[in-house]
Phi, psi and omega in degrees: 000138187244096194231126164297104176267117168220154210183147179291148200299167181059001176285330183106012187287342171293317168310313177282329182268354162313332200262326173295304165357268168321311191275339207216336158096351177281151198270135169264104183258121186266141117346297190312292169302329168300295165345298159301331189284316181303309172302318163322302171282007184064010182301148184298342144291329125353283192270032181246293185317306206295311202293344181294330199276337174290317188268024143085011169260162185292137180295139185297147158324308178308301183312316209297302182337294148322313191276333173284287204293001187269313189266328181283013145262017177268139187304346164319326189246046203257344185273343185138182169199189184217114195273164181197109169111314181260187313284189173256353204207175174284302189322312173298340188249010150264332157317295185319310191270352138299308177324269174310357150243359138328285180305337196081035172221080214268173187257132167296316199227153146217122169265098219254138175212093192295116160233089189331150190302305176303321204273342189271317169333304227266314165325273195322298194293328173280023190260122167262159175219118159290129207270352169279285194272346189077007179283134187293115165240180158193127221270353157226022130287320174214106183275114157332173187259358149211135190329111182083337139324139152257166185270317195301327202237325202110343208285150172294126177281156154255134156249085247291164243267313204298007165309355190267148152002301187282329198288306192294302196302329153301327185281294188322324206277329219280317169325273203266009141300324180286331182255001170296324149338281212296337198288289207294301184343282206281356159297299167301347168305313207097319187290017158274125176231087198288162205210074205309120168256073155216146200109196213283159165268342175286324173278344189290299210286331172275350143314296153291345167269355168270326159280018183259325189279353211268310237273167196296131184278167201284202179266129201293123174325297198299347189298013171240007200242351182277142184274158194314114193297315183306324192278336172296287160343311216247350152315279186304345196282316184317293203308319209262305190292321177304293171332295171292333202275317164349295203290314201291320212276332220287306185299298175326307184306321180327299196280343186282283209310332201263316187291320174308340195265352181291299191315305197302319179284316177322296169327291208295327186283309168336281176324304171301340211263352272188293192286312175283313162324289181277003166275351180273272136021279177323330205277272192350285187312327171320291182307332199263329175304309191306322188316288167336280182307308211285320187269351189265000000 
């Protein structure tokens, strides 16, 4: 499976492509993190991305691109994968889908994971961090069990200064003139499939693995381990001759014993037919003897 994941910051979407992860055995590829890793290794696609980002401009389509066709040759991504983060816009997700039918790999789904505008403020804005251990609260879905506190350390929650009301509504607005395109782009594709992310998270996933199953399956992998149709034929055939010549010999045998036992009554009858001839031929000489004495 080959999937767009797209969603508003604070939408889950991280929570959700972890479980596609587990499940399905597929590479989650964020941009953000390729990006890092490649500047880290120095790669040459690295050090093109480091230098736009050092003169404070946006890394180019071209670079992100490279670096995406760069991790799907990696084997990991051979069962599907899951992009996160590209694209943003149409001009990327028509790159992309050259890209991905260059490779032979076209994309199946872009999954939209729907969250209303208020629930995302409350997500966002209600985000705590512990400043010891790094554990996640939100004082309004999932609250410590005192206030500021973590339950894991003990540690002081933090709340980080861009967490505020104006910043997140601005981010939010920024999301979505830019990905309502991208939403209609894979809707007239046939390939957008929306998923409500809000509620439990084990029912948001069971949502989304029903729409995983609609999808068209590929052509079977295994279709090469099969034998050959020319090689079938000539199995049975064999098998249908071994069979007859049995049955033939069987009938043959048959028939030689049914023929010995006619010769043999033939014979016995011959032999009686022999016997009574010639005990008649004694009775005549008998008779013709007696004639003989009787006239002497």
């Amino acid at each position: 499976m080959r999937i767009v994941l797209i969603g508003a910051p604070g939408g889950g979407k991280g929570t959700q492509a972890k479980l596609l992860v587990e499940k399905y055995g597929i590479p989650q590829i964020s941009t953000g993190d390729l990006l890092r890793e490649a500047v880290a290794a120095g790669s040459a696609l690295g050090i093109q991305a480091k230098t736009a980002m050092d003169a404070g401009q946006l890394v180019s389509d071209d670079i992100v691109l490279g670096m995406i066709r760069e991790r799907l040759g990696k084997p990991d991504t051979e069962k599907g994968f899951i992009l996160d983060g590209f694209p943003r816009n149409i001009s990327q997700a028509e790159a992309l889908d050259r890209l991905l039918e260059e490779i032979g790999r076209p994309l199946q789904l872009g999954l939209l994971i729907d969250v209303e505008f208020n629930v995302l403020m409350q997500r966002l804005t209600g985000r705590r961090t512990c400043r010891d251990c790094g554990q996640m609260y939100n004082i309004y879905t999932s609250p410590p069990r005192i206030d500021g506190v973590c339950d894991k350390c003990g540690g002081e929650l933090l709340h980080r200064a861009d967490d505020n009301e104006e910043t997140i509504a601005n981010r939010l607005k920024v999301y979505e003139a830019q990905t309502a395109p991208l939403v209609e782009y894979y809707r007239r594709q046939g390939k957008l499939r929306t998923v409500q992310g809000t509620g439990e998270i084990e029912h948001i996933f069971a949502n989304i693995e029903r729409i995983l199953a609609s999808l068209p399956g590929e052509e079977p992998a295994a279709a090469v381990t099969e034998v050959p149709a020319e090689e079938k034929p000539v199995e049975k055939k064999v098998a249908k001759k071994k069979t007859a010549k049995k049955k033939t010999v069987k009938k043959k045998v048959a028939k030689k014993k049914t023929a010995k036992k006619k010769t043999a009554k033939k014979k016995t009858a011959k032999k009686k037919a022999t016997k009574k001839k010639a005990t008649k031929k004694k009775a005549t000489k008998k008779k013709a003897t007696k004639k003989k004495a009787t006239k002497k």
